[in-house]
PDB file of N, CA, C and O in Angstrom, chain B, residues numbered from 101:
ATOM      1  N   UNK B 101       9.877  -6.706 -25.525  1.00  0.00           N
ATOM      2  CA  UNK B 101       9.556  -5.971 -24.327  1.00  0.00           C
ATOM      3  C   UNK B 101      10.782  -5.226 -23.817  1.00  0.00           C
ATOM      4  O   UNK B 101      10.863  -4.038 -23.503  1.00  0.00           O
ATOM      5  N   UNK B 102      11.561  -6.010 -23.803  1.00  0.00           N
ATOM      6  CA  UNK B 102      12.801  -5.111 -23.184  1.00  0.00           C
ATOM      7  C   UNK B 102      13.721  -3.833 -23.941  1.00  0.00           C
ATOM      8  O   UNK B 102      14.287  -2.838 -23.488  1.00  0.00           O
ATOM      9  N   UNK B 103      13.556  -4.419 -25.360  1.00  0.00           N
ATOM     10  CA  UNK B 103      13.686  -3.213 -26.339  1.00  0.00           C
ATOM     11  C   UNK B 103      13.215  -1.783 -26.625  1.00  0.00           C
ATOM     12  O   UNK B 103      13.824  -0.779 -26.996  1.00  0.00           O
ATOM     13  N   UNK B 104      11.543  -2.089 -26.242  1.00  0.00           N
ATOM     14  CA  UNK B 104      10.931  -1.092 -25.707  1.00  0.00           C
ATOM     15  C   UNK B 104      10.956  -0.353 -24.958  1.00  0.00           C
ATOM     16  O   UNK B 104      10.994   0.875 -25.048  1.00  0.00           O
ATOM     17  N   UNK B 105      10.929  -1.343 -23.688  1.00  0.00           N
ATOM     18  CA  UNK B 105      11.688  -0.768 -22.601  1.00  0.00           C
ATOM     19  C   UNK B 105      12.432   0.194 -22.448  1.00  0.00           C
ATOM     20  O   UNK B 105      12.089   1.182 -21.799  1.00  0.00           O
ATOM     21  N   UNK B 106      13.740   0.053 -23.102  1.00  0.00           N
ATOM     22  CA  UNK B 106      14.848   0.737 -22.941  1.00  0.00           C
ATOM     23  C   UNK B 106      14.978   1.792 -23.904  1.00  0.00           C
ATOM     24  O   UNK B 106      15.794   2.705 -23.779  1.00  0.00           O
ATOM     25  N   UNK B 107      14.242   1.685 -24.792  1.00  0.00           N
ATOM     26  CA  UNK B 107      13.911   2.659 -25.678  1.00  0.00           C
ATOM     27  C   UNK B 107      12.666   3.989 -24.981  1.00  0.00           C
ATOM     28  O   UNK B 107      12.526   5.113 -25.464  1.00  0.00           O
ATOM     29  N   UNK B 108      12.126   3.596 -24.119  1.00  0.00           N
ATOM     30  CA  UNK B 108      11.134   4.171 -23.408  1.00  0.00           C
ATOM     31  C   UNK B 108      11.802   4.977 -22.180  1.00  0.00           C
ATOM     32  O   UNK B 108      11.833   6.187 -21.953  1.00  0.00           O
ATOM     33  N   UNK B 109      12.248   4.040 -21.573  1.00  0.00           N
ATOM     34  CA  UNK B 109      13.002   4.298 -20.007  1.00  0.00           C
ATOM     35  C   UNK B 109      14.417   4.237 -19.218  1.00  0.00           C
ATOM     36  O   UNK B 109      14.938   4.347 -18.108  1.00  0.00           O
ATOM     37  N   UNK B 110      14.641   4.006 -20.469  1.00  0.00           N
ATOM     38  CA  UNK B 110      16.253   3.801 -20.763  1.00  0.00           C
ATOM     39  C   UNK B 110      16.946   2.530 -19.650  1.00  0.00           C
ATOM     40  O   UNK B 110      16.308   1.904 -18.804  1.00  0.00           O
ATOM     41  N   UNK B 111      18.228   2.418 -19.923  1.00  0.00           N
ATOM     42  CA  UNK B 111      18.827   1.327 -19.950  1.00  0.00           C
ATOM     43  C   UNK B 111      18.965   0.791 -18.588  1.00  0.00           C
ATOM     44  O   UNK B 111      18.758  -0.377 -18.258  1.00  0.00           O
ATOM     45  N   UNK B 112      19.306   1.684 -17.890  1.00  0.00           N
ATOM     46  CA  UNK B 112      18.454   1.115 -16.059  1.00  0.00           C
ATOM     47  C   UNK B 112      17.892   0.116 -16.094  1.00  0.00           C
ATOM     48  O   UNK B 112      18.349  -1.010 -15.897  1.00  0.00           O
ATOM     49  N   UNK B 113      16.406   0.552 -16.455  1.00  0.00           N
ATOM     50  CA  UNK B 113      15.504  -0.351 -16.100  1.00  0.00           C
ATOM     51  C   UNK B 113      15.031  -1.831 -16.902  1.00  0.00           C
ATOM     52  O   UNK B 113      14.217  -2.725 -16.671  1.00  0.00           O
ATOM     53  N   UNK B 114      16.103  -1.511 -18.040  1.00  0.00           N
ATOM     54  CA  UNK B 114      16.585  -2.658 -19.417  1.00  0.00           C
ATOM     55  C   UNK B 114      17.285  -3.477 -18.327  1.00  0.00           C
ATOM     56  O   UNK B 114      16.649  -4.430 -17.876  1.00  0.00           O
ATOM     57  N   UNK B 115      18.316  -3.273 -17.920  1.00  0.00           N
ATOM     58  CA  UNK B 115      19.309  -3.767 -17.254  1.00  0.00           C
ATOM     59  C   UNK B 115      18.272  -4.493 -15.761  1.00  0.00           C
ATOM     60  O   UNK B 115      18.459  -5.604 -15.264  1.00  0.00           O
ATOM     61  N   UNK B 116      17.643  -3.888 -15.502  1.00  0.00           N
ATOM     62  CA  UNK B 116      16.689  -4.429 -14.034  1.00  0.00           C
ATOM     63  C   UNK B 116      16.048  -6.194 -14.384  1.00  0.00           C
ATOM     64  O   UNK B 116      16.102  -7.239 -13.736  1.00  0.00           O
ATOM     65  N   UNK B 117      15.427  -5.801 -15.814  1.00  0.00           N
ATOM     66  CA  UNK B 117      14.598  -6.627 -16.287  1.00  0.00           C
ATOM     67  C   UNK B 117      15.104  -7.790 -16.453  1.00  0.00           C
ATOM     68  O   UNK B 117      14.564  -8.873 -16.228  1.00  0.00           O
ATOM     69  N   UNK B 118      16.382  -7.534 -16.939  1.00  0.00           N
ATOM     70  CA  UNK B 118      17.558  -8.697 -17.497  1.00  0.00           C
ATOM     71  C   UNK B 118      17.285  -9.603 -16.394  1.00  0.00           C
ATOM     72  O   UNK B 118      16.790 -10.711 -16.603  1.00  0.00           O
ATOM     73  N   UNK B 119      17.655  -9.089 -14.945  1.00  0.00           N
ATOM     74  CA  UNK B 119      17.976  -9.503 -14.047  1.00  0.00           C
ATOM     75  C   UNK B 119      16.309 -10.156 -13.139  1.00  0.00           C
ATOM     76  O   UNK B 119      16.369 -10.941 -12.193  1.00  0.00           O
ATOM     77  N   UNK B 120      15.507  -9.828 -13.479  1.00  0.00           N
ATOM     78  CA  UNK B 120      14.164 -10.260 -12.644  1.00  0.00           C
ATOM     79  C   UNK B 120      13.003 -11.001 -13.297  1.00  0.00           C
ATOM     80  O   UNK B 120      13.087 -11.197 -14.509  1.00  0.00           O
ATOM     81  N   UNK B 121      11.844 -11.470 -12.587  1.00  0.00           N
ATOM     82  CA  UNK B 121      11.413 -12.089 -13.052  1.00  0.00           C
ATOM     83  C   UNK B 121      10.068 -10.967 -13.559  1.00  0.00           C
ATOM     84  O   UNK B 121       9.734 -10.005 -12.867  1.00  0.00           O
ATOM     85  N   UNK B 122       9.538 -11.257 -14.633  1.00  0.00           N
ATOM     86  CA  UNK B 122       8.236 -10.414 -15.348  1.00  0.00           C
ATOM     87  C   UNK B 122       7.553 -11.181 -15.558  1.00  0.00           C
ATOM     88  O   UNK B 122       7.910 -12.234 -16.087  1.00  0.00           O
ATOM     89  N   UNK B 123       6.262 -10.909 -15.197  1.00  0.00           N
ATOM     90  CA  UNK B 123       5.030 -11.501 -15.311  1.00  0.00           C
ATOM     91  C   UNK B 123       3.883 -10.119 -16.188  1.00  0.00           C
ATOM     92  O   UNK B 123       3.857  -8.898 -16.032  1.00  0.00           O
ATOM     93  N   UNK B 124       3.064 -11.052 -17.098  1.00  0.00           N
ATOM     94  CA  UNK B 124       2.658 -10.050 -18.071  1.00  0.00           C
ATOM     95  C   UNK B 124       1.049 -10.666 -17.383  1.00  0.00           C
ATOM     96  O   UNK B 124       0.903 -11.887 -17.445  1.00  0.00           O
ATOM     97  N   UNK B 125       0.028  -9.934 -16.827  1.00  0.00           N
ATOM     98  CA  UNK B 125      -1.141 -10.488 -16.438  1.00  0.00           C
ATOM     99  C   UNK B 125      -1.672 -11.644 -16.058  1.00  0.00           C
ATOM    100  O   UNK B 125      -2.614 -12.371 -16.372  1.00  0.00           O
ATOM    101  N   UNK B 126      -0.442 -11.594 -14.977  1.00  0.00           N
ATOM    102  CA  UNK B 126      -0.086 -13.119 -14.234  1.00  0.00           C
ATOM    103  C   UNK B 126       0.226 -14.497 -14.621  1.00  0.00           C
ATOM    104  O   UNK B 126      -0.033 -15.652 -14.281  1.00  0.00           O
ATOM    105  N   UNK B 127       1.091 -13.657 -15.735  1.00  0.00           N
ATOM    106  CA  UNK B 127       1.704 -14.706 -16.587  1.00  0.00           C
ATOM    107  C   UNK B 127       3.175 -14.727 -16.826  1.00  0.00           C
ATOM    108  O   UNK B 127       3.676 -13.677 -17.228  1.00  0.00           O
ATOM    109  N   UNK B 128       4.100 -15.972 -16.602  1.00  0.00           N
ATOM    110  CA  UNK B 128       5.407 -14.969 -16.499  1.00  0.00           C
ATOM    111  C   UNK B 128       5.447 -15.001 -18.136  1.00  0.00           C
ATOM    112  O   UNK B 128       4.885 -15.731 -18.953  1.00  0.00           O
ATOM    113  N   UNK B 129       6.381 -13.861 -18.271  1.00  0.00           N
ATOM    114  CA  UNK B 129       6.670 -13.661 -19.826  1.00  0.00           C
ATOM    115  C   UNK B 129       8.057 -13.617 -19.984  1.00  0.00           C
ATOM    116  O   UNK B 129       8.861 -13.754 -19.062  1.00  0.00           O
ATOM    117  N   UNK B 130       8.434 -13.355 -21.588  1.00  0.00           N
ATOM    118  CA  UNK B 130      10.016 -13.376 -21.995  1.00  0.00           C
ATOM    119  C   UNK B 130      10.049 -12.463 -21.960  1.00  0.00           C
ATOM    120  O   UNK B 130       9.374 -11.814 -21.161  1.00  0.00           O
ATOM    121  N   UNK B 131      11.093 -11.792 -23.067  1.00  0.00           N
ATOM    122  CA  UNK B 131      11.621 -10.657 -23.452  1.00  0.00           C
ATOM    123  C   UNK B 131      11.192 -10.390 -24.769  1.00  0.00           C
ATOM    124  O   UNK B 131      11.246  -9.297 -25.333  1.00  0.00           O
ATOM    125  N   UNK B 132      10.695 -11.618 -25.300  1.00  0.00           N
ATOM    126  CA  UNK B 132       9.923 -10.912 -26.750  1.00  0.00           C
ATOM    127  C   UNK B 132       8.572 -10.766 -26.177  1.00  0.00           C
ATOM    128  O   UNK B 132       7.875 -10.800 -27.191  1.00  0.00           O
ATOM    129  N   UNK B 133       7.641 -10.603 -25.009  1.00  0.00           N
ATOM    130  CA  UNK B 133       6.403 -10.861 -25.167  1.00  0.00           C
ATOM    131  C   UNK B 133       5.845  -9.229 -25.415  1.00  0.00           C
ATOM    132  O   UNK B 133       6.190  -8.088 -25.109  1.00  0.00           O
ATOM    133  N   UNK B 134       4.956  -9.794 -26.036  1.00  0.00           N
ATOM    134  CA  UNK B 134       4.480  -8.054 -26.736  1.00  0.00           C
ATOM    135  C   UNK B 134       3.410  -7.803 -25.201  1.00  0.00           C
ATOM    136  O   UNK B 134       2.916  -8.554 -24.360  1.00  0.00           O
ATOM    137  N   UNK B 135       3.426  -6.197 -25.472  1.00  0.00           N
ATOM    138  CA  UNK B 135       2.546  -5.662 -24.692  1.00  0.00           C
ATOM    139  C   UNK B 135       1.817  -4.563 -25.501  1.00  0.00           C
ATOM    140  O   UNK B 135       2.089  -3.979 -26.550  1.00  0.00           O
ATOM    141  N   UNK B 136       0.329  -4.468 -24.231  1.00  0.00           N
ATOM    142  CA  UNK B 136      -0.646  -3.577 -24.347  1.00  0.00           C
ATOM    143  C   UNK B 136      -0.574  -2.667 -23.829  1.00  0.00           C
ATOM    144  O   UNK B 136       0.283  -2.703 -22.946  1.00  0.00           O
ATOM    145  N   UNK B 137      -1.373  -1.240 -23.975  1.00  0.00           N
ATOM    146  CA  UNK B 137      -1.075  -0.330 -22.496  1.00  0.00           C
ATOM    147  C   UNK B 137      -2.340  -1.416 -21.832  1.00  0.00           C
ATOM    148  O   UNK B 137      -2.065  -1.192 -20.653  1.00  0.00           O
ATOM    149  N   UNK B 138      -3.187  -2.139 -21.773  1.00  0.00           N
ATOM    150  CA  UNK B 138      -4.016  -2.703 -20.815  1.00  0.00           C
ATOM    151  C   UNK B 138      -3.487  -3.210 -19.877  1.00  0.00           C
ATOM    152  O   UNK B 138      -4.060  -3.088 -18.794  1.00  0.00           O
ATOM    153  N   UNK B 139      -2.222  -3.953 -19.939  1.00  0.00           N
ATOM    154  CA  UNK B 139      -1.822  -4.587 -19.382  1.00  0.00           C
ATOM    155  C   UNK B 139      -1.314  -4.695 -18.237  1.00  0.00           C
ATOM    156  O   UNK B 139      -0.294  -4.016 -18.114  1.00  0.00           O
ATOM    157  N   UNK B 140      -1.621  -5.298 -17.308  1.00  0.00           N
ATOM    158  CA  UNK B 140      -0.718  -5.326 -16.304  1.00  0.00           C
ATOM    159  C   UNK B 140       0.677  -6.045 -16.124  1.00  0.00           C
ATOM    160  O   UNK B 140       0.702  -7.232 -16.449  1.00  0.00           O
ATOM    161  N   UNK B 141       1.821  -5.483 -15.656  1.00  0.00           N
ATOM    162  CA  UNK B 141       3.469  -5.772 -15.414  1.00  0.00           C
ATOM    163  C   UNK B 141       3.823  -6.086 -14.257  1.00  0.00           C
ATOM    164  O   UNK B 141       3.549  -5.196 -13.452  1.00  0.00           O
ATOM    165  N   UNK B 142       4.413  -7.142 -13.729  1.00  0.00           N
ATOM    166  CA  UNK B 142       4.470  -7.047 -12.134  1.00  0.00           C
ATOM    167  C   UNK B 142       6.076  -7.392 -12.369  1.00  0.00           C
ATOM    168  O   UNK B 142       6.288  -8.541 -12.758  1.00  0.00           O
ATOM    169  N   UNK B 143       7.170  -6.584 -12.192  1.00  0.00           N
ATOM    170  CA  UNK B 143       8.429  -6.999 -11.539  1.00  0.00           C
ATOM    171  C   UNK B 143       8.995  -7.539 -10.453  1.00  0.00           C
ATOM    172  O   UNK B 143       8.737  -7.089  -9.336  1.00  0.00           O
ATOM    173  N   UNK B 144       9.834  -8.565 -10.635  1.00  0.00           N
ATOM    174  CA  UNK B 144       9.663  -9.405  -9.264  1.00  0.00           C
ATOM    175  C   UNK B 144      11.365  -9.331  -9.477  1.00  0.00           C
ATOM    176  O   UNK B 144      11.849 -10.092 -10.314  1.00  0.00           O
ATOM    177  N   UNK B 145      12.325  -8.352  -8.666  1.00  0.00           N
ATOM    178  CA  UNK B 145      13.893  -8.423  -8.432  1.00  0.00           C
ATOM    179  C   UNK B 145      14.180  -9.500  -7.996  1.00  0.00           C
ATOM    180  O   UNK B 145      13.296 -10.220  -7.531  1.00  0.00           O
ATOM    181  N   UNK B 146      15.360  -9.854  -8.027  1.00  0.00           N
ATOM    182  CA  UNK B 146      16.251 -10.952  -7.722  1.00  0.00           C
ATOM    183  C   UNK B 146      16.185 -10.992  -5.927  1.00  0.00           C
ATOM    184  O   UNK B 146      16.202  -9.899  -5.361  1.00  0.00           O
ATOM    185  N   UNK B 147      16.142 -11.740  -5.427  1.00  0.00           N
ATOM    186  CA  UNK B 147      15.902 -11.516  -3.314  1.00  0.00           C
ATOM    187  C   UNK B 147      16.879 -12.708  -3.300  1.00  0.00           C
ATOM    188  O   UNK B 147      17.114 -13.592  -4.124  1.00  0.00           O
ATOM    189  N   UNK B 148      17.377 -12.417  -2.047  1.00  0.00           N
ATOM    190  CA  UNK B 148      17.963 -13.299  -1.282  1.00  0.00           C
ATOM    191  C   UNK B 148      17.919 -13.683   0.090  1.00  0.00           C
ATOM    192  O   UNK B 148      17.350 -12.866   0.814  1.00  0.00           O
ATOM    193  N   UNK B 149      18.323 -14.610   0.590  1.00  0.00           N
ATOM    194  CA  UNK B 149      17.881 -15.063   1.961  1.00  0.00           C
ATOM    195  C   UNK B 149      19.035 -15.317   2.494  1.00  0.00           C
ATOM    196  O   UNK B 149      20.153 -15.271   1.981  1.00  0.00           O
ATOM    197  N   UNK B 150      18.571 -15.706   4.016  1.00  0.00           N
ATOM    198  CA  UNK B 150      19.125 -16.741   5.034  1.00  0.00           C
ATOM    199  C   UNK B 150      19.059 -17.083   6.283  1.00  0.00           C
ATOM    200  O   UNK B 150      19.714 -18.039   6.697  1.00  0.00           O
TER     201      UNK B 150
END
């Protein structure tokens, strides 16, 4: 996924991914998980509190 990624949308958003959590159709996924165009992607960035 992230290979793609960055091959697609370049390294930005490679670099985003590294850093957050991905969920592949409300599922979290890795970085090898293959995708569909069906699919739904939900990016979830790093947050912080206090």
């Amino acid at each position: 996924m992230v290979a793609a990624t960055t091959e697609r949308f370049g390294p930005e958003l490679a670099a985003l991914l590294e850093r957050s959590r991905v969920w592949v159709n409300g599922v979290a996924a890795g970085s090898d998980t293959p995708l569909s165009a069906e699919d739904e992607v939900a990016i979830l960035p790093p947050v912080s509190g206090g």
